[in-house]
C-alpha positions in Angstrom: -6.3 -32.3 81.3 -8.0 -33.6 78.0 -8.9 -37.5 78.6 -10.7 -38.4 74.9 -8.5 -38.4 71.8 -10.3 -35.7 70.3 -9.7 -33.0 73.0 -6.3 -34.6 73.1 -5.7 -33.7 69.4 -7.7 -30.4 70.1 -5.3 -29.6 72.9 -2.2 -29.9 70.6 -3.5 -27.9 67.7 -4.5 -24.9 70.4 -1.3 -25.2 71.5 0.2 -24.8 68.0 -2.0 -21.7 67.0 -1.2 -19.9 70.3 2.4 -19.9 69.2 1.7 -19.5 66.2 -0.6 -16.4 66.7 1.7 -14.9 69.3 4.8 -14.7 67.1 3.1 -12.8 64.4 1.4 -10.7 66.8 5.1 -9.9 68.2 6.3 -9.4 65.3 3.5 -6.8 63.9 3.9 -4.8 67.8 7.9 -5.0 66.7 7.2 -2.8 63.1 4.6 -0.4 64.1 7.1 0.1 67.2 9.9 0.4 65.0 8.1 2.8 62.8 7.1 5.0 65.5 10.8 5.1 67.1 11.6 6.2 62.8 8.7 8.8 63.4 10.4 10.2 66.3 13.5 9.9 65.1 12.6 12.4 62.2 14.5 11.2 59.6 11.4 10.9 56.8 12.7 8.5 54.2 13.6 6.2 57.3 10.1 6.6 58.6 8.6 6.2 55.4 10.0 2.6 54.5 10.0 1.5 58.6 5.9 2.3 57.8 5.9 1.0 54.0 7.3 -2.8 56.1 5.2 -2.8 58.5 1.5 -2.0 56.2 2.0 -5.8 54.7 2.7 -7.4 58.3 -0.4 -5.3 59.7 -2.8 -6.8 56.9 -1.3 -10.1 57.1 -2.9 -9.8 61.6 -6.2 -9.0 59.8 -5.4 -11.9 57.2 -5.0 -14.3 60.2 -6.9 -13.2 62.3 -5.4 -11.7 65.2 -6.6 -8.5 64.7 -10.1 -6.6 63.3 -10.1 -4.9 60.3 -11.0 -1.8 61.6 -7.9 -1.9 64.1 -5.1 -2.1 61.0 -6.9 0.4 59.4 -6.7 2.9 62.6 -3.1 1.9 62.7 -2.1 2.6 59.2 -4.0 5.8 59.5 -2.1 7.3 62.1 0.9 6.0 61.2 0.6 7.0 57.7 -0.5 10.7 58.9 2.5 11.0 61.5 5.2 9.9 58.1 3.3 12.6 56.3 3.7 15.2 58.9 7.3 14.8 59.0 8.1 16.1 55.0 5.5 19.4 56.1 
């Protein structure tokens, strides 16, 4: 347990972050999930907006930090190529 004020006050902003970080992480798992389950669906305009939602919340992980850049971009790419696949 933290004894000086410092890793007292250090404590409570961890603690703050961590929730903080784990509810936009939730929700960014939530739209790519909700996109896929649109891909699979096969209904293309659905898919299409499910993946134009969840593009902002995926850079907004990479704003925050929760994820790499190069991780939202692999995302977007496949999730961008399975929407397209849907109108061939």
């Amino acid at each position: 347990m933290a004894n000086s004020a410092q890793s007292k006050k250090r404590a409570r902003q961890a603690e703050v972050h961590r929730r903080r970080n784990a509810s936009q992480r939730s929700a960014m798992r939530t739209a790519i999930k909700k996109t896929v389950a649109a891909i699979q669906g096969g209904d293309q305009q659905v898919a299409s907006a499910a993946f134009a939602s969840a593009v902002p919340i995926i850079d907004r992980a990479v704003t925050h930090g929760l994820i790499h850049k190069n991780k939202a971009s692999r995302h977007k790419s496949r999730l961008n190529a399975a929407v397209k696949a849907l109108s061939a």
